[in-house]
C-alpha positions as CSV (number, residue, x, y, z in Angstrom):
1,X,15.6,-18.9,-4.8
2,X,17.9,-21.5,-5.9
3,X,20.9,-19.3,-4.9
4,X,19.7,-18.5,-1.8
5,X,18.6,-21.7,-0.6
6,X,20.9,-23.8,-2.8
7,X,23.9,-22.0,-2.5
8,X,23.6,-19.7,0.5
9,X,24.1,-16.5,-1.4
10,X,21.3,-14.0,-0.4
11,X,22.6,-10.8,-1.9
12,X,20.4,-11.7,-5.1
13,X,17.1,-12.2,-3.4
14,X,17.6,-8.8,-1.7
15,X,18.5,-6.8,-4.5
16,X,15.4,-8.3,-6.5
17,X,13.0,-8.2,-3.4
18,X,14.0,-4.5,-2.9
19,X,13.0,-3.7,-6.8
20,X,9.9,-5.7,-6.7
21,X,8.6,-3.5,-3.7
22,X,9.4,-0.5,-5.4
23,X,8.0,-1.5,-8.4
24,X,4.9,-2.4,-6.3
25,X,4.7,1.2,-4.2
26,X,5.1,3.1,-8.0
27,X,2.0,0.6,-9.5
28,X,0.0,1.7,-6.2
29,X,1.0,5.2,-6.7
30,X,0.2,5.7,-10.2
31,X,-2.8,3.7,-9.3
32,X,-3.6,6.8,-7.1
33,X,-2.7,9.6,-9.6
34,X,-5.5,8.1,-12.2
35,X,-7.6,7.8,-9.6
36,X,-7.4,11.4,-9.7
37,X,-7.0,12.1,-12.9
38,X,-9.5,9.9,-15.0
39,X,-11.8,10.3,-11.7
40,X,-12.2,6.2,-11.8
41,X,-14.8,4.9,-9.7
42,X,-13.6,3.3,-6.4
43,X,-15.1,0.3,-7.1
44,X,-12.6,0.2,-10.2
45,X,-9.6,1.4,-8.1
46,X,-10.0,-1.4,-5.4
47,X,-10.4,-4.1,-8.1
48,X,-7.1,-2.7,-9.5
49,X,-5.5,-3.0,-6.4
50,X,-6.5,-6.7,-5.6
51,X,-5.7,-8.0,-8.9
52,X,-2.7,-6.6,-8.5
53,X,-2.1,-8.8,-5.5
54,X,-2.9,-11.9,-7.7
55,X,-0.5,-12.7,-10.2
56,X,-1.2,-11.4,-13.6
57,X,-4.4,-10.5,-12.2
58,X,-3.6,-6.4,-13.9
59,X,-3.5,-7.9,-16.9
60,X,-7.0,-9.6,-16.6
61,X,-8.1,-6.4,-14.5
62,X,-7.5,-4.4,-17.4
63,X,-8.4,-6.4,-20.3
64,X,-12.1,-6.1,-18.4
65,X,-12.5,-3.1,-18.0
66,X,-10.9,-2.0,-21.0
67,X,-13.3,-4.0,-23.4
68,X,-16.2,-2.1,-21.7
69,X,-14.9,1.4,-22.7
70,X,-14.2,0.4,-26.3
């Protein structure tokens, strides 16, 4: 941010925004494929995906649920 709005060079913000997106579509895909896989309620799969719209909020997501199973 400080290049771009500091120093007027967007190139940077692009290139990182474009990786954080695709980083975002592969969580929500592989989201899907354990879905599938571990046959996850969708009341776990929805909680996944919101936290994963709050930062960190995966990691407290999975600490959670993961404490339960142990």
């Amino acid at each position: 941010m400080p290049l771009k709005y500091g120093l007027g060079i967007l190139w940077p913000n692009q290139w990182v925004g474009m990786a954080h997106g695709a980083l975002f579509l592969a969580f929500c895909g592989l989201l899907a494929a354990v879905w599938y896989a571990e046959r996850w309620p969708v009341a776990r799969v929805l909680g996944f995906g919101v936290a994963s719209l709050i930062p960190y909020g995966t990691i407290w997501m999975e600490r959670r649920v993961f404490r339960r199973e142990s």
